[in-house]
C-alpha positions as CSV (number, residue, x, y, z in Angstrom):
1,X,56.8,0.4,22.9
2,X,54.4,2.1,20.4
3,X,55.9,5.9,21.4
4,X,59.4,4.2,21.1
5,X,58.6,3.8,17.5
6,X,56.6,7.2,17.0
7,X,60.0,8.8,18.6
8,X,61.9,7.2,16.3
9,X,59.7,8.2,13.0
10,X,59.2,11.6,14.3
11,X,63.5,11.5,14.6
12,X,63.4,10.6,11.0
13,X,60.7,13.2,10.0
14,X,63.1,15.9,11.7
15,X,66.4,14.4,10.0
16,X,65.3,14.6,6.5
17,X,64.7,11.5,6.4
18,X,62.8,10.9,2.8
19,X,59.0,9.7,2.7
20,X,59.9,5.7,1.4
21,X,62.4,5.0,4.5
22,X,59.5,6.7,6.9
23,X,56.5,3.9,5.1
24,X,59.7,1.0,5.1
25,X,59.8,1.8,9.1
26,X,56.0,1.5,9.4
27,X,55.9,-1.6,7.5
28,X,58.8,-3.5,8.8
29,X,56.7,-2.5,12.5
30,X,53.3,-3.7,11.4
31,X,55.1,-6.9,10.3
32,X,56.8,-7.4,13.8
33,X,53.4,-6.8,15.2
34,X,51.8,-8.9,12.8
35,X,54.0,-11.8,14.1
36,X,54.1,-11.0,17.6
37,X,50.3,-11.4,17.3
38,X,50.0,-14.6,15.3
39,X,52.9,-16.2,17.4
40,X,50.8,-15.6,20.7
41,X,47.3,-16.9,18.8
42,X,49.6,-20.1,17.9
43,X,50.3,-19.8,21.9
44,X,46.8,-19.5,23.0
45,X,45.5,-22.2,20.6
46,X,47.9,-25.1,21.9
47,X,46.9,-24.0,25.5
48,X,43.6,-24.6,24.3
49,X,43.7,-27.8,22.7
50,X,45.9,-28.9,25.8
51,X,43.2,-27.5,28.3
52,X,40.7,-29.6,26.0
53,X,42.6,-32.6,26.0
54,X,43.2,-32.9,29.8
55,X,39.5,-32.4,30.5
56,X,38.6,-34.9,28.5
57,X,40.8,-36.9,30.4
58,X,39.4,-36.0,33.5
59,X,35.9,-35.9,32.8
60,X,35.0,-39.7,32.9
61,X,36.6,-39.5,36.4
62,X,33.9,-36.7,37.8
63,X,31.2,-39.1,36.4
């Protein structure tokens, strides 16, 4: 995905494209990134707290 966006920059570079549309590209990237990442840290954190839960539901049982 990353030289899907590189291509597409480089495209841009080649076209004429001007500098500011270039760094808008970059930026509206690292903010799908950004979001990608803290949408699969929300993810990882309810598996967690889920994981947590049903062992302490389980753990009086191994006792």
């Amino acid at each position: 995905m990353q030289q899907d966006q590189l291509k597409v920059i480089l495209d841009r570079v080649k076209g004429g494209e001007g500098l500011n549309a270039i760094i808008l590209s970059l930026g509206m990237n690292l903010q799908s990134t950004l979001l990608d990442m803290q949408a699969n840290h929300k993810q990882e954190y309810k598996d967690a707290k889920e994981q947590q839960k049903n062992q302490s539901v389980t753990e009086p049982l191994r006792k």
